[in-house]
Each structure stands twice: as C-alpha cells, then as structure tokens.
N, C-alpha and C positions, 0 to 999 in steps of 0.2 A: 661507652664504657665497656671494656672487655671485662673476661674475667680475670685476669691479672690485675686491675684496675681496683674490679671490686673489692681485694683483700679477702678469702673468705676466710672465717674463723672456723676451721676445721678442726681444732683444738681446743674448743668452748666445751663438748662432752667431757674431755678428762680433765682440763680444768674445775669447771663448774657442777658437771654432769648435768648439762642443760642440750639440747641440738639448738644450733644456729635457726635463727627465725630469718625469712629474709622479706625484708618490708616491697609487697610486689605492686601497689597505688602508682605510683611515680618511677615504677619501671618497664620499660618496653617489652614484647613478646620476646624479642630475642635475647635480649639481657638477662629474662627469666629463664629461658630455655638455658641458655647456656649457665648459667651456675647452676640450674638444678643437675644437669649433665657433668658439673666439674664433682658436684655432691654423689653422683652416685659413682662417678670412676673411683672415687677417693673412701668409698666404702660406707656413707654416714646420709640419715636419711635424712629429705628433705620439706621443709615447711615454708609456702610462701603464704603471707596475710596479705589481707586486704586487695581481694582482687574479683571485679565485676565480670559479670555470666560471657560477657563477647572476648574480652581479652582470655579467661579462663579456654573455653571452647577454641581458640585460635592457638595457645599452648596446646594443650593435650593432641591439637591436629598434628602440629611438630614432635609432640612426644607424649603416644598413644598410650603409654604407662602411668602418665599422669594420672592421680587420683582427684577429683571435682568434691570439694564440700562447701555444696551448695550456698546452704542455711551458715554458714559458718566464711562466706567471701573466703576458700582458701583452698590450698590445695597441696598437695601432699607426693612425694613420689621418695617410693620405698616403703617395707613390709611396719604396717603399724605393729606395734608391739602388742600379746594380748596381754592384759592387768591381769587375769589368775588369780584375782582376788576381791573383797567386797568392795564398795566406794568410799574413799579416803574423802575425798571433796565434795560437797554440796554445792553447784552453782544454780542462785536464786536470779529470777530475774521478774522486775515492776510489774512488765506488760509483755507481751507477745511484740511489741517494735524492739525491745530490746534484746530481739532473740539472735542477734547477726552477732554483738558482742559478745553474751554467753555462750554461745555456740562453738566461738572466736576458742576463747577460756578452756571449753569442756576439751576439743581437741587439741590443745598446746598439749593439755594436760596426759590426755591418753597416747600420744606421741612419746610419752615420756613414760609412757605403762604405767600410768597410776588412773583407776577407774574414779569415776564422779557420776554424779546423780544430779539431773535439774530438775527445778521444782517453776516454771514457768507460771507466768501471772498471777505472781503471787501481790502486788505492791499494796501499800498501806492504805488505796484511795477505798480498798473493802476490807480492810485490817484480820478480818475473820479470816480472808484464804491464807495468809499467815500464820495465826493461831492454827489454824486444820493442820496444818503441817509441822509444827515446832517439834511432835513429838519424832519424826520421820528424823531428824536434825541431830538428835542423843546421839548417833553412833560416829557421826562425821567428824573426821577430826579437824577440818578449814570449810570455811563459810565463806563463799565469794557473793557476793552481791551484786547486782548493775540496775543500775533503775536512772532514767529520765529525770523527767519536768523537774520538780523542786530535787530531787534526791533523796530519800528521806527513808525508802527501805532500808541501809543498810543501820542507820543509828538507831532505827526502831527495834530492828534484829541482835543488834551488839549491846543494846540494854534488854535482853530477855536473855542470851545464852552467854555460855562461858568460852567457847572457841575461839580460836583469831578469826576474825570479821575483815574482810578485806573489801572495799566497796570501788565500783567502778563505777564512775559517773558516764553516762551515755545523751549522744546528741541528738535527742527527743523531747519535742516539744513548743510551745508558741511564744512567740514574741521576745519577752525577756528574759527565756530557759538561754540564749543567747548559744546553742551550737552547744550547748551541754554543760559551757561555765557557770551557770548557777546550782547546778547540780554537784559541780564540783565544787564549789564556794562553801554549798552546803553540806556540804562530808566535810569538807576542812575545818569548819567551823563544828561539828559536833561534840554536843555534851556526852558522847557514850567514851567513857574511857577504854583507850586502846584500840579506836576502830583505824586500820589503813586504809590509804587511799593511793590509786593509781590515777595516770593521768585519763580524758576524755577517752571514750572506745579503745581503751587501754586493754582488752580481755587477754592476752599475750601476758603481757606484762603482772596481773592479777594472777594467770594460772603459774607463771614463774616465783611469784611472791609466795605462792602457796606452795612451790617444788620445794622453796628453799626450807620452809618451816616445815613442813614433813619430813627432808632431808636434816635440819638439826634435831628432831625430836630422836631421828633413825641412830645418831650419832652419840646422842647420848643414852642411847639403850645399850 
C-alpha cells in the first residue's frame, strides 16, 4: 500500500473538524511511517491507534519525532494541542485492564484540545468506588464509560446522571465475555434510557461521539 493508495482524508478537520485517525493493528512499519510523513508535509497532525510496544519503537526509530502513548497503544506525531480549559469529558473505566481503551478515548480527545478527566476503577463489582465519585461528574458535560466482563458500568451510570453516557464495551474477561461481545450485548440491551454505545475497544470512536455532542451543544450557543 503506498500512500496514494491509502487515500488520506486530509479534509476530515474542515469537514467534520475531527483529525483523521489512522487504524495502525494491520499496518506495516513503513505504511505507518509513510502516511504519518504525508500528515505532516500536508500540515495536519497525526494519530495512529492500536499499535503494540515493538512495532511503535521500530516507527519512532524511522521517525524520531514520533510521540509513543504507551498506556493508550498509540501514537501521535505533531504538536498536541493544549485544552486552556477545565475538563469537558469524564472517561470512566471497570478496572485497570480497561485502561488501554480509556486511555485510547482520553487522547483522541485531547488531540482535539478538549481536556477529560479519568476516573479508573471505578466498576460496579464495588458499586461504592462509583458512588465516591458521582459527585466529581456534576461539572462534566459527557460521560464515556468502558468496562469488560458483563458491561454493566455504563447503565449503572446513565440511570444516576443526567449527561450523555456513551459506553464502550471492552475485550475483558472469561469464557462467555466472548472477546467483549457480551458486554456489548449488554449495553445494547440496556434499560437506562438514552445510553450510547460504540463498538468493542472502540475508545476512538466513543471520544468522537463525544466531539460531536460537545460540538452541537457549541453550535447551539
């Protein structure tokens, strides 16, 4: 795949005002290199997800500017933006295994200069570390959520507050959690009215769900 190949959407900013993500799992060191390289001749910064410590480390050898986020499989090249402001987005996450997708979320999001706040192990299996923090949640204007095994933080959360609740199901868990599908079974299926839901280790996808509703509420002010 060259970069002519790839098509990039370097037009997704003034369209959408989103930056192009580019899915980095199932792409080669040099495919990444080279579009991240066509990203930066072209002016517009760059986001690659889902990418493990040995391919990461063999880009950034090729291109020393690359930015490594770790905890978050990704990686970044060009200047993040700073927020200059309080945290618009709260992302919650189950457990501490679900920290690779929130992480995923918190940085889409600050790419985009909009600050967030995670609230890590919180899940329902001790319902209290939730309660301890709802009050932390009043000023936030989106609520992302990711949680494993059954899935069950975000419905818990979207019948206590009033925010949009956006829930990402994550692939954690034994036997019949089935790679994350039951988690997601179980968002789809919630009685909390109005809760979304993105696909499995979707955090990309969840922190854009959240761009978009932060950007209509901007629109109607």
């Amino acid at each position: 795949m060259t970069v002519q190949e790839s098509r990039l959407d370097l037009e997704r900013r003034r369209r959408l005002g989103m930056v192009e993500a580019v899915w980095g799992e199932h792409k080669s060191v040099d495919q990444i290199v080279a579009i991240l390289q066509a990203m930066q001749i072209a002016g517009e910064l760059g986001l690659v997800t889902r990418v493990d410590a040995e391919k990461a480390s063999a880009i950034q050898e090729r291109c020393p500017a690359v930015q490594v986020h770790g905890q978050a499989a990704c990686l970044t090249l060009g200047e993040i933006p700073a927020t200059g402001q309080a945290a618009q987005v709260a992302v919650l996450s189950g457990g501490t295994s679900d920290r690779r997708v929130s992480e995923e979320a918190s940085l889409a999001l600050r790419v985009h200069g909009v600050a967030t706040v995670s609230f890590l192990d919180v899940g329902v299996a001790g319902l209290h570390r939730l309660l301890d923090v709802l009050p932390d949640l009043t000023s936030m204007s989106v609520l992302i959520a990711c949680a494993g095994m059954e899935g069950a933080l975000p419905t818990v959360l979207a019948g206590l507050v009033p925010q949009p609740v956006i829930g990402v199901p994550v692939s954690v868990g034994y036997g019949v959690s089935s790679g994350g599908r039951a988690a997601l079974d179980g968002m789809l299926a919630s009685c909390a009215p109005g809760l979304s839901v993105v696909n499995i280790d979707n955090g990309y996808g969840a922190a854009m769900a959240a761009l978009r509703i932060l950007k209509g509420v901007a629109f109607q002010d």
